[in-house]
C-alpha positions as CSV (number, residue, x, y, z in Angstrom):
1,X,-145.4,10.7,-99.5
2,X,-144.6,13.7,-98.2
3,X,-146.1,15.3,-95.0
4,X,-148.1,18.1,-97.3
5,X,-149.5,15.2,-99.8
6,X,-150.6,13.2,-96.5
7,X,-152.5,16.2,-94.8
8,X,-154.8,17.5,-98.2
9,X,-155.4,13.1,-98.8
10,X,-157.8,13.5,-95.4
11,X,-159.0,17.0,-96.3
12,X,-162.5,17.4,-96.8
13,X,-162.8,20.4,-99.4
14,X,-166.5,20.4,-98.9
15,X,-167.1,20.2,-95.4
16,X,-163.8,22.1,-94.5
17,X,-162.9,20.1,-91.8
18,X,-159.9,17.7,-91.4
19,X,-160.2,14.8,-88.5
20,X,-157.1,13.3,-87.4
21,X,-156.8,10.6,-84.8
22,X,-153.1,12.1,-84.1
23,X,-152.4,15.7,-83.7
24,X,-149.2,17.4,-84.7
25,X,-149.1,19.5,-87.7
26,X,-145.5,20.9,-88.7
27,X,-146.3,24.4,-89.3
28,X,-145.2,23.8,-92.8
29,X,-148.2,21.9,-93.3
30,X,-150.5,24.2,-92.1
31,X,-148.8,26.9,-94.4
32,X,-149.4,24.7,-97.1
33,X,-153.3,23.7,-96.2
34,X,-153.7,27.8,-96.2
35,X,-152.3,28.2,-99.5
36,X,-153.3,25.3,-101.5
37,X,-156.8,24.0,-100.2
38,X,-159.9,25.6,-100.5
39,X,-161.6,26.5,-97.6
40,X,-164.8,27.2,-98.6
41,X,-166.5,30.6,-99.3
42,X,-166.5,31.6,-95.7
43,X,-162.6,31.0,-95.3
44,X,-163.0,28.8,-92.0
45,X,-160.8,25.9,-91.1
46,X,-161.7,23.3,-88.5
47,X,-159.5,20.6,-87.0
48,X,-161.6,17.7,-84.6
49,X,-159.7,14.5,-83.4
50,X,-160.1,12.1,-80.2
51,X,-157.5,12.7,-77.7
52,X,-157.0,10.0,-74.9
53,X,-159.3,10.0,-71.7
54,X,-157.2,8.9,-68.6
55,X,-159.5,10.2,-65.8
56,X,-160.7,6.8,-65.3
57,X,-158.4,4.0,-63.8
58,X,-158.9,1.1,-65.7
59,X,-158.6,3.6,-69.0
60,X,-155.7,5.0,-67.5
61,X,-154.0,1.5,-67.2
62,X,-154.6,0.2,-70.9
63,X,-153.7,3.6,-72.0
64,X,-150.4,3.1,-70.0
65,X,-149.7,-0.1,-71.7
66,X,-149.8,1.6,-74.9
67,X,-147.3,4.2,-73.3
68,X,-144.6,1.6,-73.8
69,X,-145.4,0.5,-77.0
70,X,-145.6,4.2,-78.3
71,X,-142.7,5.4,-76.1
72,X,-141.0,6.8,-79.4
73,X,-143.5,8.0,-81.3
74,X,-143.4,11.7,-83.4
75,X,-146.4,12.6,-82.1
76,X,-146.0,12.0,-78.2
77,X,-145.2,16.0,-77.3
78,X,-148.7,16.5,-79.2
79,X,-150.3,18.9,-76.6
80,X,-148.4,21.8,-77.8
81,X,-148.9,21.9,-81.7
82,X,-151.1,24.8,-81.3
83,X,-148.5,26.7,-80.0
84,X,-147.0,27.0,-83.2
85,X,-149.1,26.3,-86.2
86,X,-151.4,28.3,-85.9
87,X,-150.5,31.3,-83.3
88,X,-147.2,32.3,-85.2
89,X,-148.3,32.2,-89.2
90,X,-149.8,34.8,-90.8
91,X,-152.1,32.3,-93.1
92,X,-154.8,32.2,-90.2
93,X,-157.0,34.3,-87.8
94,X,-157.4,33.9,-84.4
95,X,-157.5,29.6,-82.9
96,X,-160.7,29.2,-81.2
97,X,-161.3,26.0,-79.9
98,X,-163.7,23.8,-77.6
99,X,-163.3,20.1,-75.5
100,X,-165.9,17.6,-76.0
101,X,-166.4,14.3,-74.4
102,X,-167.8,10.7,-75.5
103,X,-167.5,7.3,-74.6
104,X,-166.7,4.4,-76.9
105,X,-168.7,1.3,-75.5
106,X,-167.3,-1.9,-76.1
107,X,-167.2,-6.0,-75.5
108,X,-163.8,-7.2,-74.0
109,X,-162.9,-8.8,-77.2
110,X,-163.3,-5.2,-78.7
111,X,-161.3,-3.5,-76.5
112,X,-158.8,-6.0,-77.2
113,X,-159.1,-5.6,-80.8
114,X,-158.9,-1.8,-80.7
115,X,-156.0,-2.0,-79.0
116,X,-154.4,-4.5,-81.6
117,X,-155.6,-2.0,-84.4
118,X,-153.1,0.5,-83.4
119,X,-150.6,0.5,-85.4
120,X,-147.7,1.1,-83.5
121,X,-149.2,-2.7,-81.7
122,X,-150.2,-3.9,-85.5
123,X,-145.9,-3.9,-86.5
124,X,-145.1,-5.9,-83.4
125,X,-143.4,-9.4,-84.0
126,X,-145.9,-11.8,-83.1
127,X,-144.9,-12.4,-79.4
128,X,-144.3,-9.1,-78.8
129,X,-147.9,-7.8,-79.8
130,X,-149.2,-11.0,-78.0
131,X,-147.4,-10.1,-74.7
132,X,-149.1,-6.0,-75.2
133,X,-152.7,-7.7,-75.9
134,X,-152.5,-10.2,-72.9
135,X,-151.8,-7.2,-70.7
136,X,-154.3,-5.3,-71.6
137,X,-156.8,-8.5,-71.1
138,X,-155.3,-8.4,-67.6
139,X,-156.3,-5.3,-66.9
140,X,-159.4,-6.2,-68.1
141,X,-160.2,-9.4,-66.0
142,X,-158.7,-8.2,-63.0
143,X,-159.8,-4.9,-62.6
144,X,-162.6,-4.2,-59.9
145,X,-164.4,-1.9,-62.9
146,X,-163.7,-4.2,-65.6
147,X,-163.5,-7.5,-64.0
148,X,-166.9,-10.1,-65.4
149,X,-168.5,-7.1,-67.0
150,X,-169.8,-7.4,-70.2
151,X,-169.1,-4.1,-71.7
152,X,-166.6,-1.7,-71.1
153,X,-166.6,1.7,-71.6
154,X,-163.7,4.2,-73.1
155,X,-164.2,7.5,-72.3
156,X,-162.6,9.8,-75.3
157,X,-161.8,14.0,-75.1
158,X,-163.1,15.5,-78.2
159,X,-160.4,18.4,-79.3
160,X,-161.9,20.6,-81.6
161,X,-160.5,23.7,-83.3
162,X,-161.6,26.4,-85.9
163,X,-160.2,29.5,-87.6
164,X,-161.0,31.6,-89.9
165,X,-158.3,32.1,-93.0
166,X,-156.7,35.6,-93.0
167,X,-157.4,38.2,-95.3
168,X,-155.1,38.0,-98.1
């Protein structure tokens, strides 16, 4: 499916916003949200995803075991994608945006499971996604933070963007 068909699938025409877990629209896509989507009367786009919390250690460490499991993935150099899609097309106004935060709470067993829903852990042969989910319940049981606690909190960054659609 290509990368166009895959953006308008999660595009919600009424609510004119579009969440995504990963950032990184080509600015081809974006071209093609601006001239193929509605946007609603008003003309306003709005982009809102979690981004990765690392300011607490015991986040930091899971988040670096995923690190080596996502070590290749497109979307790694995500921080910039505003530099382009947006700022040099002539499809939308100015980028506005605003940083939210929240925390996910969660039993070890959930953590563990998040973790093991990720899909770049998910395609792992067997031993290798075992060997990923036992160090992350090491983190877990051995961290002073984590360590005999019975939830766990993940703190997320909310990333939220808007524009407003050019005149035509």
């Amino acid at each position: 499916m290509p990368v166009h068909e895959v953006a308008a699938t999660g595009f919600d025409r009424e609510a004119t916003v579009y969440e995504r877990a990963r950032p990184g629209y080509p600015p081809d896509a974006v071209a093609w949200l601006a001239g193929h989507l509605w946007i609603g009367p008003a003309g306003r786009l709005g982009l809102v995803w979690n981004a990765r919390d690392r300011s607490v250690d015991y986040v930091d460490r899971l988040w670096s075991i995923m690190d080596q499991v996502e070590r290749r993935a497109p979307w790694r150099e995500h921080e910039e994608w505003h530099e382009s899609a947006f700022t040099e097309t002539p499809w939308f106004g100015p980028l506005h945006e605003a940083t939210f935060h929240h925390e996910q709470t969660l039993t070890v067993d959930d953590v563990v499971a998040r973790f093991q829903s990720v899909s770049h852990v998910a395609v792992l042969p067997a031993a290798e996604r075992d060997a990923v989910l036992a160090e992350v319940r090491q983190v877990l049981a051995t961290h002073p933070d984590t360590r005999g606690v019975d939830t766990i909190a993940i703190p997320y960054r909310v990333d939220a963007y808007w524009c407003k659609r050019a005149p035509r």
